[in-house]
Residue, then its C-alpha position, 0 to 999 in steps of 0.5 A: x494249973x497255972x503253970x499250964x495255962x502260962x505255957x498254952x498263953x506264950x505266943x507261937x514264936x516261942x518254940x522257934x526261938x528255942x530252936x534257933x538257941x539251939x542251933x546256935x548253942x550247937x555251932x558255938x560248941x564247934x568252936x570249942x571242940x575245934x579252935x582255930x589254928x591260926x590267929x586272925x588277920x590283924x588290920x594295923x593302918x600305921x604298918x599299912x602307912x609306913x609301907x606305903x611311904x616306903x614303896x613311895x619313896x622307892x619309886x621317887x627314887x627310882x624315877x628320878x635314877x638315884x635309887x640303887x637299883x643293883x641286884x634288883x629287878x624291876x617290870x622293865x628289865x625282866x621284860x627285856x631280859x625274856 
């Protein structure tokens, strides 16, 4: 009988928590069944500041005309250029 009792004196929220276990329980199961194919994005701000100092200094150089610009293609010169 007390067993009876405990389960009438859950409050009315219970059964949606179980349900929503349930739904999750499902989902992350979906992650197994079907793994990601690639790996994540990874976010690295030393490669994002090296990238920037370099794209940097080719644009000093570029700007001040002792960069080698051989071979390359800059805005400027493809719009003349079409």
């Amino acid at each position: 009988m007390t067993s009876g009792r405990y389960f009438f004196s859950l409050p009315p929220c219970w059964s949606r928590e179980v349900f929503v276990l349930q739904v999750i329980g499902k989902e992350l199961q979906t992650f197994l069944d079907y793994p990601p194919m690639q790996r994540g994005a990874g976010f690295n701000l030393d490669a994002v500041k090296t990238e920037m100092g370099k794209r940097m200094q080719e644009a000093e150089a570029a700007s001040k005309g002792t960069g080698d610009t051989r071979g390359k293609t800059t805005a400027s010169t493809q719009l003349m250029n079409d």
